[in-house]
C-alpha positions in Angstrom: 9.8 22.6 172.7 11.0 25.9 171.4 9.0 29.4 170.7 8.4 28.5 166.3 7.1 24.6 167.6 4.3 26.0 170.2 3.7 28.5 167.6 2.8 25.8 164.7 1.0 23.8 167.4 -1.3 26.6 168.7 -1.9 27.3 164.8 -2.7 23.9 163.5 -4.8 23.4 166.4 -6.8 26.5 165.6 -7.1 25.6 162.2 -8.4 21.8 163.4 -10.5 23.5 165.6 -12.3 26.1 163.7 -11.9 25.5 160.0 -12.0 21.7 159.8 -16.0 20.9 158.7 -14.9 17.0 158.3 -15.8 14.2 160.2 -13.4 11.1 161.1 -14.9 8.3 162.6 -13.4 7.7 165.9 -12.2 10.9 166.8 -13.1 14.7 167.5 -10.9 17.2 165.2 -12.3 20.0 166.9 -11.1 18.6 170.5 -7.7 17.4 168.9 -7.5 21.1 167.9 -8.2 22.2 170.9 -5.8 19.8 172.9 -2.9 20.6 170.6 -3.4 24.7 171.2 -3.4 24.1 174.7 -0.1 22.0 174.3 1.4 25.1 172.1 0.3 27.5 174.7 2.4 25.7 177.6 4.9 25.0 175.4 5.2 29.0 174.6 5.4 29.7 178.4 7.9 27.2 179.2 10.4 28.5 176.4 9.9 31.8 177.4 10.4 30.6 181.4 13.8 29.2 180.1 14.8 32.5 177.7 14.3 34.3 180.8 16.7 32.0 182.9 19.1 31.4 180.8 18.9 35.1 179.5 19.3 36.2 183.2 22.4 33.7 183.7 24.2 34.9 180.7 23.8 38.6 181.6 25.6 37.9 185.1 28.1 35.7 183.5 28.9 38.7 181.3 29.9 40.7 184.8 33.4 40.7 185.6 34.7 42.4 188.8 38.5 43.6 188.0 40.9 45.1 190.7 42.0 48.6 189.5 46.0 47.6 189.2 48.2 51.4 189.3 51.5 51.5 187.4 53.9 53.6 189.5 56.2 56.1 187.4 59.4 54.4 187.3 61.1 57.7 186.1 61.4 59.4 189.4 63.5 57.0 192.4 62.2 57.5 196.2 
């Protein structure tokens, strides 16, 4: 679940939650709204637990130790 899909969830859960004045028989829209921000809200912290990770391994990847290599003059023989 990415950052725009907990982002729709939290939002069409707040709109089920508190704009939604209908009634369907056989279930609550305000407690659907409710469960579907609170799957949006874990959904934004997981993505953002993986950005960081995967943010993190990129950043070392991206650090390359190289040996210092010296050319010697070749102009002047010992």
């Amino acid at each position: 679940m990415y950052i725009g899909t907990s982002i729709f969830l939290i939002a069409v859960g707040a709109i089920l939650s508190f704009a939604v004045t209908a009634t369907v028989a056989g279930i609550d829209v305000e407690t659907a709204g409710v469960i579907l921000m609170v799957v949006g809200v874990i959904g934004l912290l997981i993505s953002f637990a993986l950005m960081t990770v995967w943010s993190d391994r990129r950043r070392r990847a991206d650090v390359v130790e190289r040996d210092r290599v010296v050319e010697r003059d070749r102009s002047v023989r010992p």
